[in-house]
C-alpha positions in Angstrom: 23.9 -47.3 176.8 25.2 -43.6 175.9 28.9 -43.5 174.4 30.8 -40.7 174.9 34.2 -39.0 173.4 35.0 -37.4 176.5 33.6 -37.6 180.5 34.9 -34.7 182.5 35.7 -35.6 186.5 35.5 -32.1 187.6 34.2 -29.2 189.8 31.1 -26.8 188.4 30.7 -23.8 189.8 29.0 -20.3 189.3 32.0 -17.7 188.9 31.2 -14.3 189.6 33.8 -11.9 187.7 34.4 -8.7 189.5 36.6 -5.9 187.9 37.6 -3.0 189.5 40.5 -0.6 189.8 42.2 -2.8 192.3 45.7 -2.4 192.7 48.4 -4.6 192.3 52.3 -4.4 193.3 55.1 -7.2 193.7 52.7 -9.9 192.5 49.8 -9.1 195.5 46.5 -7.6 194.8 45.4 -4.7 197.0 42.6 -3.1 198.4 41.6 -0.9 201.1 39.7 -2.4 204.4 36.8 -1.2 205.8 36.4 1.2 202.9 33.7 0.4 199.5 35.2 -0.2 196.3 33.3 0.7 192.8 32.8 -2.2 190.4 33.3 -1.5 186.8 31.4 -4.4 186.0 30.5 -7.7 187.4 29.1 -10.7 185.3 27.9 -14.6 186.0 28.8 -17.4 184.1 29.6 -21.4 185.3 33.0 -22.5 185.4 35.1 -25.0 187.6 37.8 -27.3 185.9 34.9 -30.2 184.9 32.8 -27.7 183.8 35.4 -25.9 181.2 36.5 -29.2 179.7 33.5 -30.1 179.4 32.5 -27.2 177.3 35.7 -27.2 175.4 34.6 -30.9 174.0 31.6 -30.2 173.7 32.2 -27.2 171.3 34.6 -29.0 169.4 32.3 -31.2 168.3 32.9 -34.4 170.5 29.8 -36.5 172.6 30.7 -35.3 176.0 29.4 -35.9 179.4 30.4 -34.0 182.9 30.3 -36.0 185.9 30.2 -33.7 189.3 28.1 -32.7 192.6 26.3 -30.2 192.8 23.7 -28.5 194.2 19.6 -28.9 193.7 19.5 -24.8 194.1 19.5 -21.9 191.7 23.1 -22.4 191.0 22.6 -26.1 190.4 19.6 -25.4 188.5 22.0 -22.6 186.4 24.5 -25.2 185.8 22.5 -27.7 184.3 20.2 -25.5 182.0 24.4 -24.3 180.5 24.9 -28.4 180.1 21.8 -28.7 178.3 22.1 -25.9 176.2 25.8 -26.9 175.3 25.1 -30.5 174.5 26.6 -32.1 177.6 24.8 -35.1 179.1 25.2 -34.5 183.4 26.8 -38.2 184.7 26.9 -36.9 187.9 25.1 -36.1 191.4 22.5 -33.1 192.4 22.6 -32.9 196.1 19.5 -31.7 197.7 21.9 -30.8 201.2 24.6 -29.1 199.8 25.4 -26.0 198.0 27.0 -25.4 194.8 30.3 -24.5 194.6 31.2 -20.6 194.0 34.2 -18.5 192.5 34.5 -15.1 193.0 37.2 -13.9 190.1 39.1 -11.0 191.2 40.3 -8.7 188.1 43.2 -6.2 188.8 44.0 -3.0 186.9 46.7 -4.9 185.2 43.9 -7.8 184.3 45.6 -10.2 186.2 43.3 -12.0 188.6 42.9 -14.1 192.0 39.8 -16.7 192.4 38.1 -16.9 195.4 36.6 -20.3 195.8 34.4 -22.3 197.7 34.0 -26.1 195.9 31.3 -27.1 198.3 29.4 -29.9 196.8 32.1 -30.7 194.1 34.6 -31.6 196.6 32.0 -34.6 197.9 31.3 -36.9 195.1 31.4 -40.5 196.4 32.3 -43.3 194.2 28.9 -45.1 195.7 26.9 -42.5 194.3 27.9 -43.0 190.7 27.8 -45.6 188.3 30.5 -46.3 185.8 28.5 -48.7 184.0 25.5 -47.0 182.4 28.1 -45.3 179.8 30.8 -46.0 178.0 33.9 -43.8 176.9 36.8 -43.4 175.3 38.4 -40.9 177.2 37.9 -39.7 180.7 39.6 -36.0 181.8 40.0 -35.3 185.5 40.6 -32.0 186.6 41.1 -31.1 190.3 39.2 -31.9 193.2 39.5 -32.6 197.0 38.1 -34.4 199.7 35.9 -37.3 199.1 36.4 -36.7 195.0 39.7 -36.7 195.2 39.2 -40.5 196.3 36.9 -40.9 194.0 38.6 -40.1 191.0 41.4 -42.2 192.4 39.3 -45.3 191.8 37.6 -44.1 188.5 41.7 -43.9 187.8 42.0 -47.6 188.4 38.6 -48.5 186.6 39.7 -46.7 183.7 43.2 -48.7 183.3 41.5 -52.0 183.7 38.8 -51.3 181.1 41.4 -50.0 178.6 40.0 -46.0 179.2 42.2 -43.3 178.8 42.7 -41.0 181.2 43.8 -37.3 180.8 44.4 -35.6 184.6 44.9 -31.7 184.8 45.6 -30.9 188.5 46.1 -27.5 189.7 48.7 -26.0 192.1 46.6 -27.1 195.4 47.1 -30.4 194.6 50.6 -30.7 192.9 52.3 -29.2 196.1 50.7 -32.2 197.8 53.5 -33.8 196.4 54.0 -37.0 194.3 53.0 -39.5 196.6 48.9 -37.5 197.3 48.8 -37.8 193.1 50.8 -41.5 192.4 47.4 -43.5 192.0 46.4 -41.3 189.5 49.5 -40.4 187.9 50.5 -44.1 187.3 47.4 -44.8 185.0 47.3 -41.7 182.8 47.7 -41.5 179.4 48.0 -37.8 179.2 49.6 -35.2 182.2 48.8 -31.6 181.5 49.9 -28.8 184.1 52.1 -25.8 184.3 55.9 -25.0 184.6 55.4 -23.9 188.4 53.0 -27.1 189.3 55.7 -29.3 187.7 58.1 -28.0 189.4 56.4 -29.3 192.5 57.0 -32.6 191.2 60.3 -33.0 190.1 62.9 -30.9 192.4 65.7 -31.8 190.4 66.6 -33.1 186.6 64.8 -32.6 183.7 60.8 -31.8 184.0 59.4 -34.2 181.2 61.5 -37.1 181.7 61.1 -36.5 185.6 57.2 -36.3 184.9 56.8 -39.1 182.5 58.7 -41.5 184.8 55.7 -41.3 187.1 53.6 -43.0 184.7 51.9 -40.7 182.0 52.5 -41.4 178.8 52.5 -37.8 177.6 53.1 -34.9 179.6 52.4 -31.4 179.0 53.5 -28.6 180.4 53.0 -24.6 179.7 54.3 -21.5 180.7 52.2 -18.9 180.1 53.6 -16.8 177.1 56.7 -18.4 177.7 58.1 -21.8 176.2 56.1 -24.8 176.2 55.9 -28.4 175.4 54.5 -32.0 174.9 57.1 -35.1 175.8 56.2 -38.7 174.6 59.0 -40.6 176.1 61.1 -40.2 172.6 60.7 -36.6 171.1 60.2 -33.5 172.6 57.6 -31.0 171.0 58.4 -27.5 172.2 56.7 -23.9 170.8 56.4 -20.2 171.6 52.7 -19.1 172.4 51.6 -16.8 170.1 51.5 -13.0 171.0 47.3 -12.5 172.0 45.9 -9.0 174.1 44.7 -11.3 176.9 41.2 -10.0 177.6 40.0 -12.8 180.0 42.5 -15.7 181.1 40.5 -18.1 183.2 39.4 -21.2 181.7 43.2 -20.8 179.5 44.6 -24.0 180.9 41.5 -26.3 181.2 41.3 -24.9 177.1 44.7 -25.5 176.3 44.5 -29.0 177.9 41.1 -30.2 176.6 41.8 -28.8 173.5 44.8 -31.2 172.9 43.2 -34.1 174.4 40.7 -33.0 171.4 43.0 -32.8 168.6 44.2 -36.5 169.6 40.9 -38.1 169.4 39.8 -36.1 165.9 43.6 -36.6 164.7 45.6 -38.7 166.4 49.0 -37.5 166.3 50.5 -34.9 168.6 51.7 -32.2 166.6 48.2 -32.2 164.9 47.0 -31.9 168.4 49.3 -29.5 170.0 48.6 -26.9 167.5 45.1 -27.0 167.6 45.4 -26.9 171.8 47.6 -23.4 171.4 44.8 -22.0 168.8 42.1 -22.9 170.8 43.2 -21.6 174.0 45.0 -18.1 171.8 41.2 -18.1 171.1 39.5 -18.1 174.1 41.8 -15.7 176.3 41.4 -13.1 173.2 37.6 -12.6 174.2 35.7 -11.6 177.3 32.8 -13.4 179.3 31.9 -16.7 180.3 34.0 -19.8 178.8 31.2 -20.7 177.2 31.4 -17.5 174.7 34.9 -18.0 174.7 34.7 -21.2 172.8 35.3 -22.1 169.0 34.2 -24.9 166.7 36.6 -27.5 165.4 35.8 -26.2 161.6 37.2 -22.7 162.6 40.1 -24.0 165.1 41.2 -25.4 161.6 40.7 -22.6 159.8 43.0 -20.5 161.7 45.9 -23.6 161.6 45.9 -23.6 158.4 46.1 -19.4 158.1 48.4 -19.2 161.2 51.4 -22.4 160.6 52.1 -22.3 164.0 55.8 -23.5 164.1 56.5 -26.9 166.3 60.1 -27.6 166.5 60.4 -31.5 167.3 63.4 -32.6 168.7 64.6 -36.1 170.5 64.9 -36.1 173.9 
C-alpha cells in the first residue's frame, strides 16, 4: 500500500497563457470585437487547483499523490507525463468520454489577468469511481471543484475525519459565495481553511473574520490579501505579516502556493510560525518568475535558505 504526505482533491487542467496589449480600466479588461488582436506571446503548461498543490508538495520534497478526472486525450496524456516527471503518483480517474478541463489566462497590459475556464472532466469525479483504500495519507488538500466532485469531496471530507486524516480545503470565490451552508460538510471537518480576504468575506457578513471562520469548524484559518495584511488564527493567537515587496511577473498558481506551501511547513515543522514563513517565501518565489507553476517552484533546502537570509517578521498576538 503507497503512503503519502499529501493527496491533492483537485482540478488539472492545460492553461493556455495569452499576453497581449489588452487594455484594462476600472478593474474590467478590454478589447475590441470583431477586430484581431496580436499576441506577444502565448505558452502551455498544466494547472488547475489539484494540480498546483500537487506540484507544490511534490517540490518541497513530500510523497504526494493527485487525485482528479481527466481526460484519455492529448491534454490528459500532457497532464500525466508533468505527474510523472514531477514525482506525483495519479489516484485518480482518466475518462475515455470526456475532455480535459482548459484555462485560457488572459494577461493585461498592467499584468493583471482573467481565467477563462472550462473544468470539464474535473468537475465529474464520482466517489464510486475511486478508492480510498489502496493508500494511505497523512494529509488530504482539497481545492475547488463542482458538480459531482464537489459531492465527492464532501464524503472524502467525512472519511477523512473518521480515519483521523487531516484535511486542508482551499475554495475559491465560485464556491465561497455559495455561502456557508453549500461548504458546512466540509468546513466542519477541516484542520486547515485557507482563502482570501474577499472570499472570507462571503462567509462572515459581520464580526471578526478569523473567529467568524474558525467557529465553522477549521482549526486554523488563513486568510491573505494580496500585498496587503495577512494572517493565520488558531483559536488562541493570531499570526499576522506584511507580504514582502516582489515585481509580480506571473501570479497564478500564488494562492494554491501560498496555501500548500504552509500545509508544507506544518508537516516538515510542525509549528505555525515555522510554517507561515516558509508559505510567504514560497509563494514571493513563485510570482517573481514567469511560466508554468511547475518552473515556478523551489525546493525545501532553498525555501530555507532564503528564511534564514530574509527574517521575515511574524508579529503574534492573542486574539
Amino acid at each position: 500500500m503507497n503512503k503519502y504526505d499529501a493527496v491533492t482533491v483537485g482540478s488539472g487542467l492545460v492553461d493556455a497563457y495569452v499576453r497581449a496589449e489588452f487594455k484594462e480600466k476600472d478593474g474590467m479588461m478590454y478589447f475590441p470585437s470583431g477586430t484581431k488582436i496580436l499576441v506577444d506571446k502565448i505558452a502551455f503548461s498544466v494547472g488547475g487547483g489539484g494540480i498546483n498543490s500537487a506540484m507544490c508538495f511534490s517540490h518541497l520534497g513530500l510523497k504526494t499523490g493527485f487525485m482528479g478526472k481527466i481526460g484519455s486525450k492529448a491534454n490528459g496524456s500532457i497532464i500525466t507525463r508533468e505527474l510523472i516527471k514531477n514525482k506525483i503518483d495519479f489516484l485518480g480517474v482518466i475518462s475515455k468520454k470526456e475532455h480535459t478541463g482548459y484555462s485560457i489566462i488572459l494577461e493585461s497590459e498592467k499584468k493583471n489577468r482573467t481565467i477563462v475556464s472550462s473544468k470539464a472532466a474535473s468537475d465529474n469525479l464520482k466517489f464510486s469511481e475511486i478508492n480510498l483504500g489502496k493508500f494511505e495519507t497523512k494529509w488530504f488538500y482539497f481545492t475547488s471543484l463542482g458538480g459531482e466532485s464537489f459531492l465527492t469531496q464532501k464524503k472524502i471530507a467525512i472519511y477523512a475525519r473518521k480515519n483521523k486524516i487531516m484535511l486542508a480545503y482551499n475554495p475559491s470565490s465560485y464556491h465561497t459565495k455559495k455561502g456557508i451552508d453549500y461548504l458546512r460538510p466540509i468546513l466542519e471537518n477541516c484542520n486547515v481553511l485557507s482563502l482570501n480576504k474577499e472570499e472570507a468575506k462571503m462567509l462572515i457578513r459581520n464580526g471578526n473574520l478569523y473567529k467568524g471562520l474558525r467557529n465553522l469548524g477549521p482549526n486554523i484559518v488563513s486568510i491573505t490579501d494580496g500585498a496587503g495584511e495577512g494572517g493565520i488564527y488558531d483559536g488562541k493567537y493570531l499570526y499576522s505579516y506584511i507580504p514582502p515587496k516582489i515585481n509580480v511577473k506571473e501570479a497564478t498558481g500564488a494562492g494554491d502556493v501560498f496555501a500548500s506551501s504552509f500545509v508544507s511547513g506544518l508537516l516538515k515543522l510542525g509549528n505555525i510560525e515555522g510554517a507561515l514563513k516558509a508559505a510567504i517565501t514560497h509563494s514571493a518565489f513563485a510570482i517573481s518568475r514567469e511560466d508554468g507553476i511547475g518552473k515556478r517552484l523551489s525546493s525545501w533546502k532553498n525555501i530555507e535558505k532564503i528564511m534564514q537570509k530574509n527574517k521575515l517578521k511574524i508579529k503574534k498576538i492573542e486574539l
